[in-house]
C-alpha positions as a Markdown table, in Angstrom:
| # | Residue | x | y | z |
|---|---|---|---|---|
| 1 | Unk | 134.6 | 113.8 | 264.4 |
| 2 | Unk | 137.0 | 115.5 | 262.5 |
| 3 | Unk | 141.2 | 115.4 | 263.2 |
| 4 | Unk | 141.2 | 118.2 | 265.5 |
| 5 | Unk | 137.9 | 117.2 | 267.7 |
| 6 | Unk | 140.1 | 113.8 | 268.0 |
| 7 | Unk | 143.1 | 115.9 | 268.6 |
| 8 | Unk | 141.7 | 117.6 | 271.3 |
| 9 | Unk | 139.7 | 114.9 | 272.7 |
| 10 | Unk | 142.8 | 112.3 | 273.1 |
| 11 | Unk | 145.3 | 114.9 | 273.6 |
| 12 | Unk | 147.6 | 114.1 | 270.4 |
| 13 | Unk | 149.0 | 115.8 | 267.7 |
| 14 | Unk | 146.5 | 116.6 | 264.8 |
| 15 | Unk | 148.8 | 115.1 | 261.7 |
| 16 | Unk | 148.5 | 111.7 | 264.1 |
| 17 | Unk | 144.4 | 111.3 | 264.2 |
| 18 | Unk | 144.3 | 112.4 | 260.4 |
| 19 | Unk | 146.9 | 109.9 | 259.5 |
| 20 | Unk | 144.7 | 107.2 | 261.7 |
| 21 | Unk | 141.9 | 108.4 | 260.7 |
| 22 | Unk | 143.3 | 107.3 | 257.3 |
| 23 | Unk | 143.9 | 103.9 | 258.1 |
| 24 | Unk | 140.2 | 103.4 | 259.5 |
| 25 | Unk | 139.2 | 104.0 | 256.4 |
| 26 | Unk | 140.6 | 102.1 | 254.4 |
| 27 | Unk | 138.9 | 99.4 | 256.5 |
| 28 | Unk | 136.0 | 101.2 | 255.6 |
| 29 | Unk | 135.8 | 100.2 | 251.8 |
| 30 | Unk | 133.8 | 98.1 | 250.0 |
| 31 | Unk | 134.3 | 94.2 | 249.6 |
| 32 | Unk | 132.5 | 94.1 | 246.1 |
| 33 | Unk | 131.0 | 91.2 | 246.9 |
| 34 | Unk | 127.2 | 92.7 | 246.9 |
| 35 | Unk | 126.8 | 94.5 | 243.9 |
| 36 | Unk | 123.4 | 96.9 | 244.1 |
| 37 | Unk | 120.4 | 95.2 | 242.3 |
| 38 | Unk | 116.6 | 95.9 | 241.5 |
| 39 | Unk | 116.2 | 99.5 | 240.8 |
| 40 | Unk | 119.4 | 101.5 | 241.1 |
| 41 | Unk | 119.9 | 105.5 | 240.4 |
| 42 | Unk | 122.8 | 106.7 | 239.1 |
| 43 | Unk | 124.1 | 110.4 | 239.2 |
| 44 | Unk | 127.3 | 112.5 | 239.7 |
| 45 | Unk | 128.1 | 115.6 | 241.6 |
| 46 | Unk | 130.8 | 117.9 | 242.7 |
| 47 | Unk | 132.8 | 118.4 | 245.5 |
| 48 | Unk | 134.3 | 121.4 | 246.4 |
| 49 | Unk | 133.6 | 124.9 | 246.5 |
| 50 | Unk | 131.9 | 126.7 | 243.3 |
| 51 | Unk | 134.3 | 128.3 | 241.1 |
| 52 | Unk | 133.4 | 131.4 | 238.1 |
| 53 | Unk | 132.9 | 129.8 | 234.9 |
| 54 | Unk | 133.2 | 126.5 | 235.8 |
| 55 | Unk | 129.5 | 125.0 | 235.2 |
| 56 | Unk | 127.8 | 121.7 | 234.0 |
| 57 | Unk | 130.5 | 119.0 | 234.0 |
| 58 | Unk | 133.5 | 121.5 | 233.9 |
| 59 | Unk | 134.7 | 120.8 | 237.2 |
| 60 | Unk | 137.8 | 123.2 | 237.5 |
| 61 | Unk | 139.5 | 121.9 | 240.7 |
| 62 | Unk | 136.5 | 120.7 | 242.0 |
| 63 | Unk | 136.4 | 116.8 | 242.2 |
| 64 | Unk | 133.4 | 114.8 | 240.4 |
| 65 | Unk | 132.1 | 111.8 | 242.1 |
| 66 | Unk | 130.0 | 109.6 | 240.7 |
| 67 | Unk | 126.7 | 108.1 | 243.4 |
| 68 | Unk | 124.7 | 104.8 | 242.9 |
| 69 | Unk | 121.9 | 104.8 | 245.3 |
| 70 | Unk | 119.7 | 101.4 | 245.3 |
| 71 | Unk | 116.0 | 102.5 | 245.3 |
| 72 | Unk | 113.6 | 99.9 | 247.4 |
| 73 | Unk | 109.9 | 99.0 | 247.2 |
| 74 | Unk | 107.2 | 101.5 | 249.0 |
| 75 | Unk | 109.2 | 104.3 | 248.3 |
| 76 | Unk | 112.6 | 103.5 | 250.5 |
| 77 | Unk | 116.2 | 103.5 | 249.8 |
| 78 | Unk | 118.7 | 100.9 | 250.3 |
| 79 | Unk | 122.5 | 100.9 | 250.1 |
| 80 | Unk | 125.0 | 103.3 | 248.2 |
| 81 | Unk | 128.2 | 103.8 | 246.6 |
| 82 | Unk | 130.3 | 106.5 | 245.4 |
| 83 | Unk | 133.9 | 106.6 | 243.6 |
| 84 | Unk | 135.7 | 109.6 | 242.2 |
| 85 | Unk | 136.3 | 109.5 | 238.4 |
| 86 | Unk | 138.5 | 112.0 | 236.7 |
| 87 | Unk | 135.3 | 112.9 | 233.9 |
| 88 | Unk | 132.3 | 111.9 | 232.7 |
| 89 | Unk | 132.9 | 109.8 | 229.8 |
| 90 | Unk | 131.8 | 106.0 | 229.4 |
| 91 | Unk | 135.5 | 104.9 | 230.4 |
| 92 | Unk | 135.2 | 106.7 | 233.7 |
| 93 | Unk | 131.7 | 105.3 | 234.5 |
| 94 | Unk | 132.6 | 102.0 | 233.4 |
| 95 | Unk | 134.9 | 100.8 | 236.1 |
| 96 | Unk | 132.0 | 101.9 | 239.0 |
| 97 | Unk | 129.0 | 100.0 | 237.1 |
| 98 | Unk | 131.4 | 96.8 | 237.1 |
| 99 | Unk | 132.7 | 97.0 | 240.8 |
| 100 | Unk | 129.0 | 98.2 | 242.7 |
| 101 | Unk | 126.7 | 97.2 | 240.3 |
| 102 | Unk | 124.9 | 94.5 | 239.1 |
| 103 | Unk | 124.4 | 94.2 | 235.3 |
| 104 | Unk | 121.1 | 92.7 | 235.5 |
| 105 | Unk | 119.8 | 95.7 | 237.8 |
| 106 | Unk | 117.5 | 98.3 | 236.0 |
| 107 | Unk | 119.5 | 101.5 | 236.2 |
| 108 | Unk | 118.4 | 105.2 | 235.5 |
| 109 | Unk | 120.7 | 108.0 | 234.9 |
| 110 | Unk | 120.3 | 111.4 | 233.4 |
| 111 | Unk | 120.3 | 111.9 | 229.3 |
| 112 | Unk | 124.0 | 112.7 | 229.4 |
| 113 | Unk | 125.9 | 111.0 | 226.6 |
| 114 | Unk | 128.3 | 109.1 | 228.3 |
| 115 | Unk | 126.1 | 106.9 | 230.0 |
| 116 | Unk | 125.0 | 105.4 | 226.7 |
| 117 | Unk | 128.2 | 103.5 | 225.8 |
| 118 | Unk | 126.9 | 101.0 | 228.5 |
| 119 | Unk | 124.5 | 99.7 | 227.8 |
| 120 | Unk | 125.6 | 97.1 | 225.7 |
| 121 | Unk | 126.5 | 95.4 | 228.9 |
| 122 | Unk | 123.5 | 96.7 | 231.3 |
| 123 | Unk | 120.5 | 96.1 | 228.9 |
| 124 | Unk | 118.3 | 97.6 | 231.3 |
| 125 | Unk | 119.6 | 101.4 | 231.5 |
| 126 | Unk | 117.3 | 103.6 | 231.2 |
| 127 | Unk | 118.0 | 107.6 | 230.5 |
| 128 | Unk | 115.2 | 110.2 | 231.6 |
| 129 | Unk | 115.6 | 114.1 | 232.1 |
| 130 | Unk | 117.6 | 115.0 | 234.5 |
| 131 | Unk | 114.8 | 118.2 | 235.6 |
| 132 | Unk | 117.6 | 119.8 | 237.7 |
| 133 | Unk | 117.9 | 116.6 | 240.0 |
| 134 | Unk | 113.8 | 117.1 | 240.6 |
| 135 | Unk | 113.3 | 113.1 | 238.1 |
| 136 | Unk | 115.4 | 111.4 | 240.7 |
| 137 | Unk | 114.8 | 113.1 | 244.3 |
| 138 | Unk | 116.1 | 110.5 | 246.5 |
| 139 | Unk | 119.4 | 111.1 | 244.7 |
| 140 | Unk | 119.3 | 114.4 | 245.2 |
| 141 | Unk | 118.6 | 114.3 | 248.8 |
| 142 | Unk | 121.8 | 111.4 | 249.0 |
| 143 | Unk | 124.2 | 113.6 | 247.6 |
| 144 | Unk | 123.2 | 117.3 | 249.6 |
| 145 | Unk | 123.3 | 114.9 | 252.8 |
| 146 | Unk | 127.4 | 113.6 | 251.5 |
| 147 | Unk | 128.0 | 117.3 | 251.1 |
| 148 | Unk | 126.6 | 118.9 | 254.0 |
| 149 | Unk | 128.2 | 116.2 | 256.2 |
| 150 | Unk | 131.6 | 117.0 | 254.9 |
| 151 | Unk | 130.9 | 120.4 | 255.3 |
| 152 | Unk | 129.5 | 120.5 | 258.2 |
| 153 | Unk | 132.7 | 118.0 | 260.0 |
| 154 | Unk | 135.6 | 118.3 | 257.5 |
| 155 | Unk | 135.7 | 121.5 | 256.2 |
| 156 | Unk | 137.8 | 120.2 | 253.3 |
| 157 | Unk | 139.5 | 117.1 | 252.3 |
| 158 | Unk | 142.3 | 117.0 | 249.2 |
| 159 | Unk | 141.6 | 114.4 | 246.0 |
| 160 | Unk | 144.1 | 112.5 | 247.2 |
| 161 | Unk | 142.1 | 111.7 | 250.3 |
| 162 | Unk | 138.7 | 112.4 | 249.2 |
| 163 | Unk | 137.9 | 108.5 | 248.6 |
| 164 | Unk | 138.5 | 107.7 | 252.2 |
| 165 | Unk | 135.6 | 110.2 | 253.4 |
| 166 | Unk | 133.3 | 108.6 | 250.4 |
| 167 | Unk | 134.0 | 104.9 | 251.7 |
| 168 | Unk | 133.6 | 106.0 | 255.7 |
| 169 | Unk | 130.6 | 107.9 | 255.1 |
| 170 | Unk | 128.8 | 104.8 | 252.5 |
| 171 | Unk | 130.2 | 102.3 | 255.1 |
| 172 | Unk | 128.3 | 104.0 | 257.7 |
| 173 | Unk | 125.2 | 104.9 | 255.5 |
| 174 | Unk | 125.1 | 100.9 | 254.6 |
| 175 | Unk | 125.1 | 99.7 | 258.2 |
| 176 | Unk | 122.5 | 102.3 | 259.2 |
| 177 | Unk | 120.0 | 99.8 | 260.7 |
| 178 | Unk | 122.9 | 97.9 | 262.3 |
| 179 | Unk | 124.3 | 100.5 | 265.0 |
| 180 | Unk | 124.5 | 97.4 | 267.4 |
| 181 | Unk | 127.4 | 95.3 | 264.9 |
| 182 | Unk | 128.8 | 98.1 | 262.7 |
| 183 | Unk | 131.6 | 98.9 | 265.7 |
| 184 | Unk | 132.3 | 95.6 | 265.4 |
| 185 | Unk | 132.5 | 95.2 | 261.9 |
| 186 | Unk | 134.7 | 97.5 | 261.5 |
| 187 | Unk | 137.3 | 96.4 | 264.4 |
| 188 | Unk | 137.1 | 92.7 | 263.0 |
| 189 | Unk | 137.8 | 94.5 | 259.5 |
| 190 | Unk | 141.1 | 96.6 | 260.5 |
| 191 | Unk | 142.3 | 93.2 | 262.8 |
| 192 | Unk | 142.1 | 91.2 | 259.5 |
| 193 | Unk | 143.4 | 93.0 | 256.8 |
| 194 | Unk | 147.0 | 94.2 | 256.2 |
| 195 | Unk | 148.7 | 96.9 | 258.0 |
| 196 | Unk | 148.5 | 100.3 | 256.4 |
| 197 | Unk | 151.5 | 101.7 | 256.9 |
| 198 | Unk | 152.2 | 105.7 | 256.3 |
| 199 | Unk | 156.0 | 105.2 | 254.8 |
| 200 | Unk | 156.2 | 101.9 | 252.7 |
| 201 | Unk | 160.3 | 101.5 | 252.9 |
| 202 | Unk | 160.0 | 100.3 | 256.1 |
């Protein structure tokens, strides 16, 4: 739901539910304790609106994200991660291969340059042609489903905030065949970790 469906449902002000909204996320991120392994994909996108002359990896004030989507025997999909870097060199990748992925899984990106610099440490990257998205569909399909759901309940969401919606929607996407625990993953989560609190000088 977005702020103002929680606003109207609970019957408080709309900068309240964003700014708890907020905190649940941050509940909502990663432990980085299971990297993906086996076959991983490995792609970036935009988000934000399209902007005139701004194309390829000239993102303008759109934001790039970077997606690692763990593919699975018989054709199926298994978890995902996404992180926003500020471009696409090697020294923005790098930080997301360390945190989500494992270095002994076998992963495939498009031919862009600044995937090369790493494989020194993930021996088992492979580069194919990108083909528009149509070499690596279940990618594809990943990253129109993050978009159209932050379309579709958002509407918009600044960089500053844009990782929150990334970890929410991949913490839900992870736990998709565990609806019966993920409520109560996440409530043990936001029990045990440290307070978020909106103004830090008090």
């Amino acid at each position: 739901m977005s702020s103002l469906e929680l606003s109207s449902e609970f019957e408080q002000r709309p900068m309240t539910c964003w700014e708890f909204k907020w905190k649940v996320q941050q509940a909502m991120q990663s432990s980085l304790n299971y990297p993906l392994t086996g076959e991983v994909h490995v792609d970036e996108c935009f988000i934000g609106g399209e902007e005139e002359q701004k194309q390829g990896r000239s993102k303008g004030k759109k934001k790039l994200v970077i997606v690692a989507l763990e593919k699975l025997p018989f054709n199926r999909v298994g978890r995902a991660y996404a992180q926003i870097i500020e471009n696409g060199s090697s020294a923005s990748f790098r930080p997301f291969f360390e945190a989500h992925i494992s270095k002994d899984a076998e992963v495939i990106t498009d031919e862009w340059t600044g995937y090369s610099p790493l494989m020194k440490d993930y021996p088992k990257l492979k580069q194919i042609p990108s083909n528009r998205g149509k070499n690596q569909p279940d990618m594809h399909i990943h990253i129109m489903n993050l978009k159209g759901w932050l379309r579709g309940i958002h509407h918009h969401c600044s960089k500053d905030r844009l990782q929150g919606y990334l970890e929410e929607y991949h913490f839900r996407y992870n736990r998709r065949n565990n609806m019966d625990t993920i409520f109560d993953t996440l409530i043990k989560r936001m029990v045990r970790y440290e307070p978020k609190r909106l103004n830090t000088e008090k």
